[in-house]
N, C-alpha and C positions, 0 to 999 in steps of 0.2 A: 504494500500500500504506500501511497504516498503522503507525504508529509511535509510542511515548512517549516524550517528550525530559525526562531526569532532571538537572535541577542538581544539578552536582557541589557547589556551592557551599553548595547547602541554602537558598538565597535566593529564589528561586521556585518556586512550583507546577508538579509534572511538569504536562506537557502535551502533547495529541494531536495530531498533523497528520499530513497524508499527501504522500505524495513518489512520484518515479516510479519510483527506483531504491533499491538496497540501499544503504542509510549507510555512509561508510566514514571510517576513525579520519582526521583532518584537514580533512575535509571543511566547510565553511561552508553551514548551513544560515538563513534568514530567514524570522522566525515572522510571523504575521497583525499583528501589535501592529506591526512595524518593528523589532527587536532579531534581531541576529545570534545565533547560538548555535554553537559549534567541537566538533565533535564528537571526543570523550576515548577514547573505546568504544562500540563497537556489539556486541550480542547476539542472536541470532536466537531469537525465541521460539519453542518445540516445544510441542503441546500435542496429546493425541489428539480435544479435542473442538474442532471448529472453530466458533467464532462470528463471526458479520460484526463485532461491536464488541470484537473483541479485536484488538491492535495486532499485529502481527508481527514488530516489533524493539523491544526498551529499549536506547535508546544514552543514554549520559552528557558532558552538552555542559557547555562554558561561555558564561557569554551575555556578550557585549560590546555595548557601543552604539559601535564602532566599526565603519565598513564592511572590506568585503574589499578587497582592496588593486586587486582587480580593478574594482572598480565606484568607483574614487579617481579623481577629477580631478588632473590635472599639478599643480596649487597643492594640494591634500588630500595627495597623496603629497609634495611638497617639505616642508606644515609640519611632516608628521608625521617626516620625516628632522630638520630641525631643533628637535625637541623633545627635551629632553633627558633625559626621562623613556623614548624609546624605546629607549635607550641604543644605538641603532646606529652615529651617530658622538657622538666628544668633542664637542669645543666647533669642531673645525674643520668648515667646511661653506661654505666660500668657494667650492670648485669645482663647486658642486652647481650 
C-alpha cells in the first residue's frame, strides 16, 4: 500500500513509499535514500474517489540517521550506551 511520510520537522520533503502493512505510531520505517524515519502518527486516508496514485495513509515521522537498535551491532549498541548524549547512563558504564 501506499503511503506519505510527513516530516514532522519540516526539514524534508513528504514522500511516497509503499509498505506491506498499516503504519503504526512507533514503528521504524527505512526510506530508498538509507535514512530511518519513526513514525509520530498515522492517519488512514478516506476518500470516495479511489485512485491508484493516491496514498492510503499520511503518517508523521521523524527521520534519524541512526539505525534501529534492532539492526545494531554489539559494539553500535555499547557506543551508543556510552555516549552521553543518549542520556541512558551517567558517566558510569564500567559494567557494560
Amino acid at each position: 500500500m501506499k503511503i506519505k511520510l510527513i516530516d514532522q520537522a519540516g526539514k524534508c520533503e513528504d514522500l511516497d513509499v509503499f509498505v506491506q502493512q498499516a503504519p503504526q505510531k512507533g514503528d521504524t520505517l527505512r526510506t530508498v535514500g538509507g535514512t530511518y524515519a519513526c513514525v509520530t502518527s498515522a492517519s488512514q486516508v478516506m476518500s470516495s474517489k479511489e485512485t491508484p496514485d493516491a496514498p492510503q495513509w499520511l503518517v508523521m515521522v521523524e527521520y534519524s540517521d541512526q539505525k534501529p537498535v534492532e539492526e545494531m551491532t554489539d559494539q553500535e549498541v555499547l557506543n551508543w550506551f556510552k555516549n552521553p548524549e543518549s542520556g541512558l547512563l551517567d558517566d558510569d558504564y564500567e559494567n557494560l
